[in-house]
N, C-alpha and C positions, 0 to 999 in steps of 0.2 A: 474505564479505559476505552477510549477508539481508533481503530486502527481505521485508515481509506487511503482511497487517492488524491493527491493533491494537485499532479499534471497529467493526464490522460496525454493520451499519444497519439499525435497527431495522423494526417491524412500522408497514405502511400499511395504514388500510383506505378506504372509498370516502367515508366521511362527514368524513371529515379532508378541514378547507382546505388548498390548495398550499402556502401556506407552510409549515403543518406539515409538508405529507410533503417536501418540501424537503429540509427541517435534518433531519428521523427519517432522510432519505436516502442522509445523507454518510457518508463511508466514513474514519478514521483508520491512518492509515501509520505503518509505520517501518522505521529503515534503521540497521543495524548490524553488528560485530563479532562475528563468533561463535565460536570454538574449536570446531573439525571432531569432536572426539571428545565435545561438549556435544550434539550432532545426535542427533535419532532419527528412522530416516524414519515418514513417516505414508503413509496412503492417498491423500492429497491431490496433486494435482501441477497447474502452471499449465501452460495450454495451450501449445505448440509456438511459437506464432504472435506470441507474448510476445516483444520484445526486451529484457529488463532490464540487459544486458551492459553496453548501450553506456550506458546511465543512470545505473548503479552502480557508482563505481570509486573508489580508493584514494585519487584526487588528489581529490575531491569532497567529502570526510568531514575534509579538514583544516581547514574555515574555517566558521565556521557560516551563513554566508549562502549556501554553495554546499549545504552540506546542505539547509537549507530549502528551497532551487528543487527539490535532486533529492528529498525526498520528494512535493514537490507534484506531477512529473510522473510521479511514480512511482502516486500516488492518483489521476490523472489516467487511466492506460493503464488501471489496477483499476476506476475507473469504466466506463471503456470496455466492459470487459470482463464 
């Protein structure tokens, strides 16, 4: 299972209304299947502090309404973060 980002959120600068920087803000998830030997590591790594474990599991990707919640808490923590 991997969890990332799929749309990073774009450039704000200070003459932009809220609402724009708003929506330029959001961040797009996703959450998938991946074949261990498809991996390559990068430099990148999530902080320690991350729980994704208990967010992302096997029983959650069988129904598509439980997948929707777990991406949004999963954009939720990436917010946070």
């Amino acid at each position: 299972m991997v969890a990332g980002i799929e749309r990073y959120p774009l450039k704000v600068t200070k003459r932009m209304s809220s609402k724009k920087i708003e929506r330029r803000s959001k961040v797009k998830t996703f959450v998938k299947n991946v074949n261990y030997n498809h991996l390559i590591p990068t430099r990148y790594i999530v902080s320690q502090d991350i729980d994704l474990k208990t967010i992302v599991t096997e029983e959650k990707m069988g129904s598509k309404d439980s997948r929707k919640q777990m991406k949004r808490e999963v954009r939720k923590l990436f917010n946070e973060k």
